[in-house]
C-alpha atoms as a printed R data frame, in Angstrom:
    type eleno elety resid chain resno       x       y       z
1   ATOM     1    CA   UNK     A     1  -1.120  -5.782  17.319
2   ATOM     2    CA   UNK     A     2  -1.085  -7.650  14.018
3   ATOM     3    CA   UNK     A     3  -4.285  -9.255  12.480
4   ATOM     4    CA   UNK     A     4  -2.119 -11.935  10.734
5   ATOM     5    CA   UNK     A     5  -0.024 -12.680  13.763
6   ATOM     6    CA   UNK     A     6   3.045 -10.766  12.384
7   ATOM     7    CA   UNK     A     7   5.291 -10.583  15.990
8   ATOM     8    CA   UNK     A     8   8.244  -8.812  15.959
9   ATOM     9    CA   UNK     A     9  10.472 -11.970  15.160
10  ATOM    10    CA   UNK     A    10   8.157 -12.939  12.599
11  ATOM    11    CA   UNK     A    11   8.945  -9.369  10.940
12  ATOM    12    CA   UNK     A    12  12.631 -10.061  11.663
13  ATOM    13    CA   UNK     A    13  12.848 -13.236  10.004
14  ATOM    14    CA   UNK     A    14  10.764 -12.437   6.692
15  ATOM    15    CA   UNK     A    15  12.929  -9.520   6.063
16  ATOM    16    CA   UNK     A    16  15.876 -11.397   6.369
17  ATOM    17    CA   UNK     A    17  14.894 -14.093   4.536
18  ATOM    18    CA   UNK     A    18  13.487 -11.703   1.562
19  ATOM    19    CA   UNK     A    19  17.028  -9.991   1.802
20  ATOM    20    CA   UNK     A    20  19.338 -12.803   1.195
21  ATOM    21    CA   UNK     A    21  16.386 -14.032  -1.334
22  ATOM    22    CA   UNK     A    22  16.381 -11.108  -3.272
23  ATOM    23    CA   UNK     A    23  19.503  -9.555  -2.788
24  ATOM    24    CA   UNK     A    24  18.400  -6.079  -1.493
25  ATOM    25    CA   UNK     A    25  19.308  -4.186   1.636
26  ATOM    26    CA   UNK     A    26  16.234  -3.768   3.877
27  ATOM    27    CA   UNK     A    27  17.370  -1.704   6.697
28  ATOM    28    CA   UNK     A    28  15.649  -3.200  10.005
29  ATOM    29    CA   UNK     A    29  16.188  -1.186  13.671
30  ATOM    30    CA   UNK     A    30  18.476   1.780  12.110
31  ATOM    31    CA   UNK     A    31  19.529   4.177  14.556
32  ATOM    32    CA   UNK     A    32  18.061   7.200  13.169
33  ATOM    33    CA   UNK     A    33  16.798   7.572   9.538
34  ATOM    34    CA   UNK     A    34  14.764  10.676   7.538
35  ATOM    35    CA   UNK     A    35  11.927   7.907   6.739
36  ATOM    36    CA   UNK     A    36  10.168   5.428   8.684
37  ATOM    37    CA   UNK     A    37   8.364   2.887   6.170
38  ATOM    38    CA   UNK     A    38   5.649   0.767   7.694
39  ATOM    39    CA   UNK     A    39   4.559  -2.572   6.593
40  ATOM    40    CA   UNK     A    40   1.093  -4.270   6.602
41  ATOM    41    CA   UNK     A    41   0.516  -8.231   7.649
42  ATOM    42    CA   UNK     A    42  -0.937  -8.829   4.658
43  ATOM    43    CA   UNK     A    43   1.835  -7.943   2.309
44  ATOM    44    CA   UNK     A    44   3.991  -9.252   4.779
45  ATOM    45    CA   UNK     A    45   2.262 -12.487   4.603
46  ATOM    46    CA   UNK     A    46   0.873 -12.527   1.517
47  ATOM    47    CA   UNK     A    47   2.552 -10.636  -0.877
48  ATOM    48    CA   UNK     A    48   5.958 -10.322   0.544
49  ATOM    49    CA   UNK     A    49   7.330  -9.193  -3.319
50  ATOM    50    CA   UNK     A    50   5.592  -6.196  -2.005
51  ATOM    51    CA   UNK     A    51   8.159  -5.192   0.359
52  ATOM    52    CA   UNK     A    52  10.968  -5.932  -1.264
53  ATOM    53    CA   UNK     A    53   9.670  -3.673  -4.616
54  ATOM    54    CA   UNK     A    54   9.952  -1.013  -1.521
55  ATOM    55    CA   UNK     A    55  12.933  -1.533  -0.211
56  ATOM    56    CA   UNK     A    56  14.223  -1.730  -3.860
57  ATOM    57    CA   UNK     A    57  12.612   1.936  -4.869
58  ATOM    58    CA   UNK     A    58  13.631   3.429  -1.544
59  ATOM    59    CA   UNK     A    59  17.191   2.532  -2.477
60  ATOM    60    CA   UNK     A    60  17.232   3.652  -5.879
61  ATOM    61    CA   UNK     A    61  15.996   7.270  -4.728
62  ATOM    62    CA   UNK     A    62  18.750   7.450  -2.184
63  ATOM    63    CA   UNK     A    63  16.791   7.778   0.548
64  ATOM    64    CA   UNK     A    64  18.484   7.483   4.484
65  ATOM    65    CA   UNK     A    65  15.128   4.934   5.579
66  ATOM    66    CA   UNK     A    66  14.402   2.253   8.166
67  ATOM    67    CA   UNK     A    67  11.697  -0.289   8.464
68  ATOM    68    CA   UNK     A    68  11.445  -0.097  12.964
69  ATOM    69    CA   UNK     A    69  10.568  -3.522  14.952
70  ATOM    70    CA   UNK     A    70   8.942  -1.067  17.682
71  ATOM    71    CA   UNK     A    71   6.426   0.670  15.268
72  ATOM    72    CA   UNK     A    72   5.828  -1.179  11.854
73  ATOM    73    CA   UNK     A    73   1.786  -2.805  11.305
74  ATOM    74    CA   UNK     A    74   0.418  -0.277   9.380
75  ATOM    75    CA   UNK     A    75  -2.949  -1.719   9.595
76  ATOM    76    CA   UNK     A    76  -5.117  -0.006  12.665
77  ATOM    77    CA   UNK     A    77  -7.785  -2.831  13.607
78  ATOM    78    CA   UNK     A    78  -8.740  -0.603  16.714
79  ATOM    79    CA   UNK     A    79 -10.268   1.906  14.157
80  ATOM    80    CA   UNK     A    80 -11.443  -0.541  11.558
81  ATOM    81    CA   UNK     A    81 -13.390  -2.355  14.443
82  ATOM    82    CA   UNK     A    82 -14.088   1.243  16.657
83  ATOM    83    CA   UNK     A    83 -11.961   0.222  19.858
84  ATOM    84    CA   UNK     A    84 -10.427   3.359  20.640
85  ATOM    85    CA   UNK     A    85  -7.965   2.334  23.215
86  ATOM    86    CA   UNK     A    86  -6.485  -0.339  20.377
87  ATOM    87    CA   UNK     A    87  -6.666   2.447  17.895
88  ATOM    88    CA   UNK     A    88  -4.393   4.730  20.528
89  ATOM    89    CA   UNK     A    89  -1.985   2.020  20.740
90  ATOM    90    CA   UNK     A    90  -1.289   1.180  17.478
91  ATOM    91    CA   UNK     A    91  -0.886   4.750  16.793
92  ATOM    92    CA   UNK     A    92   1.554   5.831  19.645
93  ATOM    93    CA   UNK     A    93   4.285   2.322  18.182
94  ATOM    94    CA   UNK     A    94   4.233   3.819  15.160
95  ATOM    95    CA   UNK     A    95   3.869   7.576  16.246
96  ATOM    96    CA   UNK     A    96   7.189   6.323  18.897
97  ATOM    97    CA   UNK     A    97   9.347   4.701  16.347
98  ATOM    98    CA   UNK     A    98   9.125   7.273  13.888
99  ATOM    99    CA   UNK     A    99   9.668   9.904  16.637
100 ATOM   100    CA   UNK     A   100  12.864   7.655  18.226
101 ATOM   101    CA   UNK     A   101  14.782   7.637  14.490
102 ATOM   102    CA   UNK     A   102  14.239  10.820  13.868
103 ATOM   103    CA   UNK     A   103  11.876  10.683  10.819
104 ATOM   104    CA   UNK     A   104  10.643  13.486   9.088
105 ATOM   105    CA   UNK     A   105   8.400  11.196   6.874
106 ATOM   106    CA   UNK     A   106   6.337   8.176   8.064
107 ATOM   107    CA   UNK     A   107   5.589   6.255   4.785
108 ATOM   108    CA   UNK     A   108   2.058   4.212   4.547
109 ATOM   109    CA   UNK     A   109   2.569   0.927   2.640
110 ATOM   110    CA   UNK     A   110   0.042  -0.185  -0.452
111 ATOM   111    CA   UNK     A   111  -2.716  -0.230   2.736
112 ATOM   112    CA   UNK     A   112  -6.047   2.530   1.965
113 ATOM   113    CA   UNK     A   113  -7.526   1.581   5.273
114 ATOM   114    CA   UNK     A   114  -3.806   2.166   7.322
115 ATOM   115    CA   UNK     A   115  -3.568   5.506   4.984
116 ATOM   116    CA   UNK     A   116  -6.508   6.988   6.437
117 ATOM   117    CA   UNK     A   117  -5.641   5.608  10.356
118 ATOM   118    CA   UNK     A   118  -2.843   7.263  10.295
119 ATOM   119    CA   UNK     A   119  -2.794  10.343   8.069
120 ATOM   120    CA   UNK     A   120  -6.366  12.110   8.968
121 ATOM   121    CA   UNK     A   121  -6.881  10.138  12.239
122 ATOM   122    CA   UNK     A   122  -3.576   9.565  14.122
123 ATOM   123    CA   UNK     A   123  -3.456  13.059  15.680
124 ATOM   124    CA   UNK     A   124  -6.496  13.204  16.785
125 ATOM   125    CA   UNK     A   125  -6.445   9.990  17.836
126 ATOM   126    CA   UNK     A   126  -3.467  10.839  19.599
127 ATOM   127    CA   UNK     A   127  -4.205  13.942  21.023
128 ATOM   128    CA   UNK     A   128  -1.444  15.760  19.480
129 ATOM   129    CA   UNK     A   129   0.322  17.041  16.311
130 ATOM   130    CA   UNK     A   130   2.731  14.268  14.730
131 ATOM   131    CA   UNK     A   131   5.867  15.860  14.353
132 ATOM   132    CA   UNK     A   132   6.632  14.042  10.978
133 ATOM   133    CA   UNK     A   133   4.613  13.828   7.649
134 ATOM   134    CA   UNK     A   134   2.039  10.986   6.810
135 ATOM   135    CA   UNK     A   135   2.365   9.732   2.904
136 ATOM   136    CA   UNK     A   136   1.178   7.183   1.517
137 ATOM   137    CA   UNK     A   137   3.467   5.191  -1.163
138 ATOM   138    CA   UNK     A   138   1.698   6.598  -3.911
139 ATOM   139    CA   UNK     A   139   2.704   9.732  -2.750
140 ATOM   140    CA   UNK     A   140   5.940   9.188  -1.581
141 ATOM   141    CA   UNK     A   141   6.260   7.484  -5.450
142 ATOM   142    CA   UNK     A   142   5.359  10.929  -7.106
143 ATOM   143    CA   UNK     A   143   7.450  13.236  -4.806
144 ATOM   144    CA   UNK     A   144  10.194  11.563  -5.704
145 ATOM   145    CA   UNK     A   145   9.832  11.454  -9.179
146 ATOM   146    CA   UNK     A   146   9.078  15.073  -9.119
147 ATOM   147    CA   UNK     A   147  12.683  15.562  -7.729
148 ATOM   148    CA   UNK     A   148  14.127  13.243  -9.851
149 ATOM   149    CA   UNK     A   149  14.953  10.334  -7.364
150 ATOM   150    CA   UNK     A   150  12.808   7.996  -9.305
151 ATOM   151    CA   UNK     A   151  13.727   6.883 -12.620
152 ATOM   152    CA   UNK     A   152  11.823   4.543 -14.291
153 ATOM   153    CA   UNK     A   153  11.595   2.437 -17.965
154 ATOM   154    CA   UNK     A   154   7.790   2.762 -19.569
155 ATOM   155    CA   UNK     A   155   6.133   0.118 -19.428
156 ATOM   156    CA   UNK     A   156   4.881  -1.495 -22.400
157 ATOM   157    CA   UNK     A   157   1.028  -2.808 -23.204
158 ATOM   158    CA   UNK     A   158  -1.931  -1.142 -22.136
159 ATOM   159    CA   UNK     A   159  -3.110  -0.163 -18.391
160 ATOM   160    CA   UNK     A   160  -5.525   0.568 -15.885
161 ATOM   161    CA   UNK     A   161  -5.639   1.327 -13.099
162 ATOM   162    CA   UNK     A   162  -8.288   0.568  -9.532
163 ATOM   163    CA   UNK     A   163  -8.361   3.561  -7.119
164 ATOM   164    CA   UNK     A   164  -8.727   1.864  -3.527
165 ATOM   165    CA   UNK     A   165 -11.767   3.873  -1.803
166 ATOM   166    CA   UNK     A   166  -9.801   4.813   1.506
167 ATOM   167    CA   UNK     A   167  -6.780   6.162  -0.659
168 ATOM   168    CA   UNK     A   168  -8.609   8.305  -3.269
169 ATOM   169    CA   UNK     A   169 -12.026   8.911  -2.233
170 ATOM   170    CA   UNK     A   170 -11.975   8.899   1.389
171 ATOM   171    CA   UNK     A   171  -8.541   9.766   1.710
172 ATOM   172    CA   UNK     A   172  -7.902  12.409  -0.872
173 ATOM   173    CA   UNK     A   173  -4.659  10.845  -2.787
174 ATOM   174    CA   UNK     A   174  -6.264  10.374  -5.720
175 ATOM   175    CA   UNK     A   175  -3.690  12.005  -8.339
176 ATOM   176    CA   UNK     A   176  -0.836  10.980  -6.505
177 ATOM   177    CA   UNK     A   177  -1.323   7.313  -9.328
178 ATOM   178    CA   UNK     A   178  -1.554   9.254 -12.384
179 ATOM   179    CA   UNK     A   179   1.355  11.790 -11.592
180 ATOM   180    CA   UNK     A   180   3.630   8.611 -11.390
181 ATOM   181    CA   UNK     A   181   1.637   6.585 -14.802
182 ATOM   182    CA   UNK     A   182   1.572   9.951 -16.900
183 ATOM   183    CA   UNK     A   183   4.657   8.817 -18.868
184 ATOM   184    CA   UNK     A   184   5.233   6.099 -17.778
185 ATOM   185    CA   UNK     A   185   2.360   3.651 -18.583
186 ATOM   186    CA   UNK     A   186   2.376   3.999 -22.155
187 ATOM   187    CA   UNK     A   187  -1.154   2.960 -22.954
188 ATOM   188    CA   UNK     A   188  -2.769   4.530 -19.288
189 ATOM   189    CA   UNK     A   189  -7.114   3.973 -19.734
190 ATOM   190    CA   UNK     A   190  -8.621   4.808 -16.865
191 ATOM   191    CA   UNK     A   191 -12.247   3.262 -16.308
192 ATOM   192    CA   UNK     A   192 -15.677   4.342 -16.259
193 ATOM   193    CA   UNK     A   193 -16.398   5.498 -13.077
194 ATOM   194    CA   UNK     A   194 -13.226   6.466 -12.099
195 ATOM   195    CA   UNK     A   195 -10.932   8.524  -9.297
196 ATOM   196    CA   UNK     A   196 -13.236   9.403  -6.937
197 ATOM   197    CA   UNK     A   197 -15.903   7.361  -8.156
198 ATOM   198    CA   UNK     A   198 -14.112   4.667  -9.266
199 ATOM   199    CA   UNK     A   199 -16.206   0.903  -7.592
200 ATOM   200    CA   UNK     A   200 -15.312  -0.274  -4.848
201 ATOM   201    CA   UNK     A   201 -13.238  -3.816  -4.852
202 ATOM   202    CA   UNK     A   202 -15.585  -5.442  -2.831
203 ATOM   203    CA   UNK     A   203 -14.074  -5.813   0.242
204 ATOM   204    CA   UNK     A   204 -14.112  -2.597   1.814
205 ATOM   205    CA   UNK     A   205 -15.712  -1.525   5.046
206 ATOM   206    CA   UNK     A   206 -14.004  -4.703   6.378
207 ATOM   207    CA   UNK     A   207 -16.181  -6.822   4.687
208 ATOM   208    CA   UNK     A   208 -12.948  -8.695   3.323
209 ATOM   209    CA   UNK     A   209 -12.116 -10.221   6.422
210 ATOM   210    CA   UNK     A   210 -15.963 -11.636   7.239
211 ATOM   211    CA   UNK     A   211 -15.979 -15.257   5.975
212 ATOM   212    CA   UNK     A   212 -19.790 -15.225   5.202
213 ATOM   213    CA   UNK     A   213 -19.702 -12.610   3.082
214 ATOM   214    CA   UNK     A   214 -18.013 -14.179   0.206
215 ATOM   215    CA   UNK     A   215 -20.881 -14.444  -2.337
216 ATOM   216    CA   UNK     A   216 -21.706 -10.454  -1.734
217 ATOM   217    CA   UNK     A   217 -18.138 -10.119  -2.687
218 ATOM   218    CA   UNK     A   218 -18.299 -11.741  -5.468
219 ATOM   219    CA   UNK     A   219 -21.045 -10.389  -6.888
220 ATOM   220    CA   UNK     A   220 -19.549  -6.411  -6.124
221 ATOM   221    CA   UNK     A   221 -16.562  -7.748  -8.080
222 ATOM   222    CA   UNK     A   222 -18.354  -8.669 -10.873
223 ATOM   223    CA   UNK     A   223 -18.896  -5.086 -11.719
224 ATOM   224    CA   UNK     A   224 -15.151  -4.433 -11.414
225 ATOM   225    CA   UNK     A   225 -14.678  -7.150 -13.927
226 ATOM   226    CA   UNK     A   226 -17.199  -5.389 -16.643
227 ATOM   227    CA   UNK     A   227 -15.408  -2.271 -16.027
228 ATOM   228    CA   UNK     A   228 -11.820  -3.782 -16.533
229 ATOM   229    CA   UNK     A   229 -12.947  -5.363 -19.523
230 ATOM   230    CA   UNK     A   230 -14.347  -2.244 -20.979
231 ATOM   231    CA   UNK     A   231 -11.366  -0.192 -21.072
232 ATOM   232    CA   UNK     A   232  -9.407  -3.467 -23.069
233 ATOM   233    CA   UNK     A   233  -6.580  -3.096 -21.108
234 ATOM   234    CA   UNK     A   234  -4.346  -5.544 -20.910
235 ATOM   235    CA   UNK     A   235  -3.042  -4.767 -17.440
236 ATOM   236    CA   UNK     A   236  -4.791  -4.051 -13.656
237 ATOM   237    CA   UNK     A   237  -3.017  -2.062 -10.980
238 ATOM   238    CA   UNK     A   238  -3.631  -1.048  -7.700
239 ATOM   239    CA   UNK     A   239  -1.755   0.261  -5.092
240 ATOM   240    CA   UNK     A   240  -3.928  -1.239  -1.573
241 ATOM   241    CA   UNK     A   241  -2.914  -5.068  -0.840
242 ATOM   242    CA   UNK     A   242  -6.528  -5.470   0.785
243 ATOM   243    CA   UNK     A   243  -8.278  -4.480  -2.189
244 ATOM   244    CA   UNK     A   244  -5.972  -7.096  -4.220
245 ATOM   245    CA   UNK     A   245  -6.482  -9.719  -1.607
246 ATOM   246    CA   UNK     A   246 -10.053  -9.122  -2.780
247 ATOM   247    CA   UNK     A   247  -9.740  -8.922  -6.410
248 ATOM   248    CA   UNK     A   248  -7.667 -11.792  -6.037
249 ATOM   249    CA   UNK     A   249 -10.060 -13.976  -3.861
250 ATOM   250    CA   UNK     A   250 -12.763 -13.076  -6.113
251 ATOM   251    CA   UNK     A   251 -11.400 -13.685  -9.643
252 ATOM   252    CA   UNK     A   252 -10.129 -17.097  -8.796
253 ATOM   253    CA   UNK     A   253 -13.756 -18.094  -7.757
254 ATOM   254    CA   UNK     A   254 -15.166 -16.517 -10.976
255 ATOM   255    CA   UNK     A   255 -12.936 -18.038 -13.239
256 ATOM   256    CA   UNK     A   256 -11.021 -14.566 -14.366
257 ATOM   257    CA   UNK     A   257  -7.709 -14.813 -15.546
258 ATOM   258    CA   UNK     A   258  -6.582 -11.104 -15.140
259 ATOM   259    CA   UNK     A   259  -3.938 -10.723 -12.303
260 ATOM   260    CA   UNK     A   260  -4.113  -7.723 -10.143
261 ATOM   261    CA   UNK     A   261  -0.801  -5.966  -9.856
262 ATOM   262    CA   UNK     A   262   1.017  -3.797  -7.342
263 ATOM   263    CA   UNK     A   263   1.709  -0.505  -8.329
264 ATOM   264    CA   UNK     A   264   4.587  -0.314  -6.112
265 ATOM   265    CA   UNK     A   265   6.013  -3.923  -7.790
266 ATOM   266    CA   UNK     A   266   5.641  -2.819 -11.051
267 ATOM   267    CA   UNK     A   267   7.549   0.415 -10.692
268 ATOM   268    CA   UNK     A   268  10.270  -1.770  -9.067
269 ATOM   269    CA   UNK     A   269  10.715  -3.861 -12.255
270 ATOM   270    CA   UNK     A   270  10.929  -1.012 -14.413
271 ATOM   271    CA   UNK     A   271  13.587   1.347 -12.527
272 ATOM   272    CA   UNK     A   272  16.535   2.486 -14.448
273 ATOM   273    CA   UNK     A   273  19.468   0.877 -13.708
């Protein structure tokens, strides 16, 4: 159900343990709640600053929101790999626990491959209308600062930003980004291609997870790199931990020292107090 092993006491005892580290309420197993927030293993397990930059924003908007040990991978391997019985499954958790709280909202986590699972393929997959709405965080980001929930600090120094494939140009959420870095990145240069055509990380199609092709990888990222570099800016964000597990992977190999950020973690550490 998880491809990083993440059980449901495994999910338990990070969120604890990032509570009490962190200090912030993450609301596990809540009785009924107007959002149901999803998680994916590798934020869990490898960026787990991830979740608490969540937990942090859905707090500051004053939203009534749960994190559910019944329904929480967000990542589908059944439709990554084209096993449509593990596809069901990991649809009907999620579809169940969003369903059992009472959600009207089911919120995808920095995850483009999970986005598209579940938001253009989790009816059909299901054989049946969801009876909540499918955002991903980007989106969920923008709403709320639309209705004022989320107040932020600009953020100094210059920016750009990487559009993961499966979120903007499979997946259509392409200006949910800029509507949340139009004021407040305060030096915002997007690259050339970009949006819809912006390059791909290098990983995608699930060639991130196959061990022997590293050195195609590599070479992808390479044109990432000369595209970063063009626009000068001193700062890379994303918002899809697979594509930074990538860029990560694939920098540290090269030899580039340019971190790739979360979106999601850097509007944490600018809210408004």
């Amino acid at each position: 159900g998880s491809p990083l092993g993440m059980t449901q006491q495994v999910l338990a005892d990070r969120i604890e343990w990032l509570s009490d580290e962190h200090e912030v309420e993450i609301p596990l197993d809540k009785d009924k709640a107007d959002i149901l927030v999803t998680v994916s293993s590798i934020e869990m397990m490898k960026y787990p600053d991830s979740i608490v930059a969540m937990a942090k924003i859905f707090n500051h908007a004053g939203e009534n929101w749960t994190i559910s040990t019944k329904g929480y991978e967000a990542t589908n391997f059944g439709v990554l790999s084209g096993k449509s019985d593990v596809a069901k499954i990991m649809i009907e958790r999620l579809t169940s626990a969003a369903e059992a709280v009472g959600a009207r909202t089911l919120v995808i986590p920095e995850c483009g491959h999970a986005y598209g699972a579940m938001r253009w393929s989790g009816a059909n997959i299901l054989g049946r209308e969801l009876p909540f709405e499918v955002i991903h965080i980007t989106e969920y980001l923008a709403k709320a600062k639309r209705e004022g929930k989320l107040r932020t600090k600009p953020m100094a120094g210059s920016m750009t930003y990487h559009d993961p494939c499966q979120v903007s140009r499979r997946g259509g959420a392409t200006q949910a980004a800029r509507d949340i870095l139009d004021g407040f990145a305060t030096d915002f240069r997007e690259m050339k291609p970009t949006g819809n055509y912006n390059w791909c990380c290098g990983g995608g199609g699930g060639v991130q997870a196959m061990a022997s092709a590293a050195d195609l990888r590599h070479e992808v990222f390479k044109i990432k790199i000369a595209q970063v570099e063009e626009t000068g800016a001193d700062n890379l964000v994303s918002a899809c931990a697979n594509c930074r597990l990538t860029m990560d992977e694939s920098r540290k190999s090269l030899g580039w020292d340019h971190e790739i950020q979360s979106l999601v973690e850097v509007i944490a550490d600018h809210l408004e107090a």
